[in-house]
N, C-alpha and C positions, 0 to 999 in steps of 0.2 A: 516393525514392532515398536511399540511406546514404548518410553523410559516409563518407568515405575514411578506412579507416586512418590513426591517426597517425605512423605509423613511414613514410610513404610522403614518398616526395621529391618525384618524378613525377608527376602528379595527373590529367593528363589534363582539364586543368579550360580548357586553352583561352587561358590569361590568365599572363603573364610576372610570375613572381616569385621572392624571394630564398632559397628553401627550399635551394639548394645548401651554403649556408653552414651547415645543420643536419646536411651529410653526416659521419658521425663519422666516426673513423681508419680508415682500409683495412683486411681481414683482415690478421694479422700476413704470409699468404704471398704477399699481393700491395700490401705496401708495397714502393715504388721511392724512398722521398724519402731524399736523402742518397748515396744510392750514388755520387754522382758524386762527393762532397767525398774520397774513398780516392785517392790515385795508384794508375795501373793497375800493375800489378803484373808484375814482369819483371826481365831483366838490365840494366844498363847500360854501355854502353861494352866496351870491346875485354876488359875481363875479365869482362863476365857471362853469366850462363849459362841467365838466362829462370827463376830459379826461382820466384819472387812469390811468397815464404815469408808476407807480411803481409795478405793476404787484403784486405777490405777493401768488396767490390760489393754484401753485402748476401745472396749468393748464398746461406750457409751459413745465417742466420737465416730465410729463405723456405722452406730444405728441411728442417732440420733443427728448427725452432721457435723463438720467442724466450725458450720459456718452457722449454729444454729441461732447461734447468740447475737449475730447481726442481721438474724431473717426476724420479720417479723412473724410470730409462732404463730402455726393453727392453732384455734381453740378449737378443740371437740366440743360438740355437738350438747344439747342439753341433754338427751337420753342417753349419749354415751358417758360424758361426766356422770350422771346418775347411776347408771349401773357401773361403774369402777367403785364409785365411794359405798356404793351398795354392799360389796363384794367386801372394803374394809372396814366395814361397819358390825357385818354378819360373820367377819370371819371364814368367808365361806370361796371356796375355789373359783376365778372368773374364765369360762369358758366363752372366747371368744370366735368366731365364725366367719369366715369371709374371702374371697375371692386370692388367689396369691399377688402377693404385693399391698394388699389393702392397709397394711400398718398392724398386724394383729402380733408379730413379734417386737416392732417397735413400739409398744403401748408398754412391754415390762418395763423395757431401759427408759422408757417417760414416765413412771411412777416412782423409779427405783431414783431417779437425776431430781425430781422436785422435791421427793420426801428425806432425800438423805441417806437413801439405804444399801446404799454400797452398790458394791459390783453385784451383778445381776447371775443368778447358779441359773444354768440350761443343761436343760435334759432333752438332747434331740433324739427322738424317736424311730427308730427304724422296726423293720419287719418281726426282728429275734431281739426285740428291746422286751426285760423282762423288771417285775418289779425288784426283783432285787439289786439289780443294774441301779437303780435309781438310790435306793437305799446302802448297801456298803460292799466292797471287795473283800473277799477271806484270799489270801496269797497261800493255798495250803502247800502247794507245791514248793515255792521258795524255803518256808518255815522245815519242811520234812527233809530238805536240803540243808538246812542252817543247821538241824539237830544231828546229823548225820556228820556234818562235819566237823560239830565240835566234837561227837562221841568219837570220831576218830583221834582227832587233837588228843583228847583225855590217855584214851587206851594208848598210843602210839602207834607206828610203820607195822612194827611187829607184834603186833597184839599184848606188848605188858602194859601194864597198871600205869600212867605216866604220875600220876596224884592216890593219894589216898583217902579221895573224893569228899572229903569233908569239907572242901573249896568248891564245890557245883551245884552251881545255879540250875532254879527251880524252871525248868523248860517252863514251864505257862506263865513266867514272871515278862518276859517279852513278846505275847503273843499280839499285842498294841500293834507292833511293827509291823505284821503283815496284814492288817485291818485300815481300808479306809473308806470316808466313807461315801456316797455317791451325791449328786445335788439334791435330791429331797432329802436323803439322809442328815447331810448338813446344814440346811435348814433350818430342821428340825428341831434344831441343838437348842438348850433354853437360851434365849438371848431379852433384854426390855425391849428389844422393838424387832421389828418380824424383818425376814428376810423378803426378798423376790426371786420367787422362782419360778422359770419358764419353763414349761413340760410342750415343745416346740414340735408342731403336727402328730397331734394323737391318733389322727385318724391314718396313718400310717403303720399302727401298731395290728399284731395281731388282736384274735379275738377276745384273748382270755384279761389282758392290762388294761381297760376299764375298767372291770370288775375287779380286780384285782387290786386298784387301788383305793375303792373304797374304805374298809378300816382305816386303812394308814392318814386317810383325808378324813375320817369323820372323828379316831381317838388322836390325831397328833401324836402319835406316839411309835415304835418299835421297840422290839428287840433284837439281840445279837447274839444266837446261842451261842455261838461258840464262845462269848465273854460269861455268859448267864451261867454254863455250867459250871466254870473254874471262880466262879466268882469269890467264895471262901478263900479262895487259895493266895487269889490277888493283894497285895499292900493296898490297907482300907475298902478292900472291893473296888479297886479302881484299875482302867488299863488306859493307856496314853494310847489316841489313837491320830491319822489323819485324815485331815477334811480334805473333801474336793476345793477349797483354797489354797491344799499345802500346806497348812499349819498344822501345829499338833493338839487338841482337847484330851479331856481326861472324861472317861466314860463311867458311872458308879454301877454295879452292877448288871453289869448289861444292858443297860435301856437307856433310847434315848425319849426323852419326854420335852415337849417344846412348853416355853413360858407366853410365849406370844407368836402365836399360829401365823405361820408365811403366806403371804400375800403372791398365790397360785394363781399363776396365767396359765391355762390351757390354750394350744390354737389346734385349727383345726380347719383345712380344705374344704371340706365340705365331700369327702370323699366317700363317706361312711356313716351311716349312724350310730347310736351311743347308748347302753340300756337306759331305761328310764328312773333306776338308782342312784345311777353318776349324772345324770341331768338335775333328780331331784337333790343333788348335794351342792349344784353350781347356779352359779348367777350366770344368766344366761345375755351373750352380748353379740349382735351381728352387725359387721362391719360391712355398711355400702359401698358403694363405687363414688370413689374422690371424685371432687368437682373439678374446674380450672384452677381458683384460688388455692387450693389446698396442695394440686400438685403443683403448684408454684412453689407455693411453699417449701414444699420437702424438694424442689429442688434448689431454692435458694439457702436450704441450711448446708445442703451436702457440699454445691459447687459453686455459692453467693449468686450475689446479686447481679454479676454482668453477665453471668451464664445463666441465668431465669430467665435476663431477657432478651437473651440470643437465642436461647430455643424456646423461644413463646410458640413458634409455627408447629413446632413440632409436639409441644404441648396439646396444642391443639388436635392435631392431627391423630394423636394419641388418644386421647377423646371420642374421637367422633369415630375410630376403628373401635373402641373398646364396648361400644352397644351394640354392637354384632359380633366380637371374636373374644376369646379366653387370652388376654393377654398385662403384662404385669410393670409393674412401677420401675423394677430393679431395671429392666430392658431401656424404658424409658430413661433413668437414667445415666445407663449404659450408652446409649444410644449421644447425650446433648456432650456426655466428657469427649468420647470418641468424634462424633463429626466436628468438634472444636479446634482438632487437630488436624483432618483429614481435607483435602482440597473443594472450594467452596462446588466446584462441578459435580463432585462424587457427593457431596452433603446426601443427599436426599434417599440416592439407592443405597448408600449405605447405612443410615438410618434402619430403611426399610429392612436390610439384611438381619440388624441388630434386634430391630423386634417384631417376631414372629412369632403368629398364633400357638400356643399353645395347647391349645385343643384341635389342632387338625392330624390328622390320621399320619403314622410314620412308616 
């Protein structure tokens, strides 16, 4: 029997040892370490407006490369640059379209990195993704828990009077606390320059969330009944809420109304159609299939310049499979970090291992 590759960690050998500590750095697009040393990113206090201009999560170097700034960058396309400015011209949602891998989640974090606009709110889509998911959390359960246990505190163990309640706070004076709010929701928030927000494979969604989101994409605007109804009752009509950055805004009677409408990327597989109400509300954008140069490119932002031209072969080869098979960028590369490490005999089948059809039968 062979010894085992030496590049393997995992060994299969049956017998506990210290080989974890030979694990080298994570690819650059799934390191996590640090992201939490940034404060999240938002408004604070009664005059902010949620915009998290300072970035910070690590989000943009995972999509965008770490090595972006020493690659020299794709320029998209003259019809692509034209329908993105399209889209902030008009104010109006860009639905983008295209193959997995094609770049259509990394087009936010490229708009959100040139213009300034902070860390980039995603709203990844699944089956039981509903609009209110997107828009804000009511924690009633917590809340009906928190009132309950102060009503205990008050009465006491034994049910006397502990106060004689001329000291007790107006329960809807902190109903902020169990309100927050979702990535379109905070968005939405008025702010002088728009957010970016990623509404990430739509076509994953049930039937009813396109339609669904129409209003909220054509007025920029909601409410929040459960602030709307107490709203009298609130200091100035106002409740202290939080964003999906973690910070805290202050909400005026229930609504939130945006000053400058967010700069909405829809993607989309291609898996599904879309009524033609939410078509006619978007700029419509379909991403082809990268060239050579381009996926040079994006691999020399993620893993530089001596790894672009280490796996040019495989670049290649990647290529000339992807006009007959459903197969994706991430794979690709997946495929140049890992055989960089793995013995030059095994390069090839392991490659292969790494990217495989995605549309063949399971």
């Amino acid at each position: 029997m062979s010894e085992p590759s030496e590049w393997l960690i995992y060994r299969g050998a049956g017998e506990p040892h210290g080989g974890i500590t030979q694990l080298p750095p994570p690819p650059p697009w799934r390191d996590f370490a640090g992201r939490g040393d940034a404060s999240p990113n938002g408004a604070e206090g009664a005059g902010g407006t949620g915009d998290g201009r300072d970035g910070g999560d690590g989000s943009a170097d995972r999509r965008l490369g770490g090595y972006r700034h020493e690659a020299e960058l794709h320029r998209p396309g003259a019809e692509e640059l034209e329908m993105i400015n399209a889209a902030l011209y008009l104010r109006r949602p860009l639905l983008v379209t295209g193959s997995p891998g094609a770049g259509k989640s990394t087009l936010a974090h490229s708009v959100a990195h040139e213009l300034g606009l902070g860390r980039v709110l995603r709203w990844p889509i699944v089956s039981r993704s509903a609009l209110q998911d997107g828009l804000y959390h009511y924690d009633a359960i917590a809340r009906l828990q928190d009132v309950q246990l102060a009503a205990h505190s008050v009465t006491g163990p034994n049910g006397a009077n502990g106060t004689d309640g001329t000291d007790r706070q107006d329960p809807s004076a902190d109903i902020g606390s169990y309100i927050r709010l979702g990535p379109l929701g905070t968005a939405l928030l008025p702010s002088e320059q728009p957010r970016v927000l990623l509404i990430d494979e739509l076509d994953k969604s049930d039937i009813d969330l396109p339609n669904d989101l129409l209003n909220v994409l054509e007025e920029g605007e909601f409410g929040i009944p459960e602030l709307e109804r107490i709203a009298d009752r609130l200091p100035d009509g106002e409740a202290e809420v939080l964003t999906d950055d973690g910070k805290k805004v202050r909400i005026k009677g229930g609504r939130v109304q945006c000053r400058a409408f967010p700069f909405v990327v829809l993607t989309s597989n291609g898996e599904r159609d879309f009524p033609a109400p939410l078509m006619r509300r978007c700029i419509h954008l379909e991403l082809g299939r990268p060239d050579h140069q381009r996926l040079a490119t994006f691999v020399r932002a993620h893993l530089g310049d001596e790894a672009a031209r280490a796996g040019d072969d495989l670049i290649s080869h990647f290529l000339e499979r992807s006009r007959s098979e459903l197969i994706s960028t991430d794979q690709l590369l997946n495929a140049i970090y890992l055989t960089d490490a793995a013995a030059p005999a095994g390069r090839d089948r392991l490659a292969d291992l790494l990217i495989q059809r995605l549309d063949r039968p399971r």
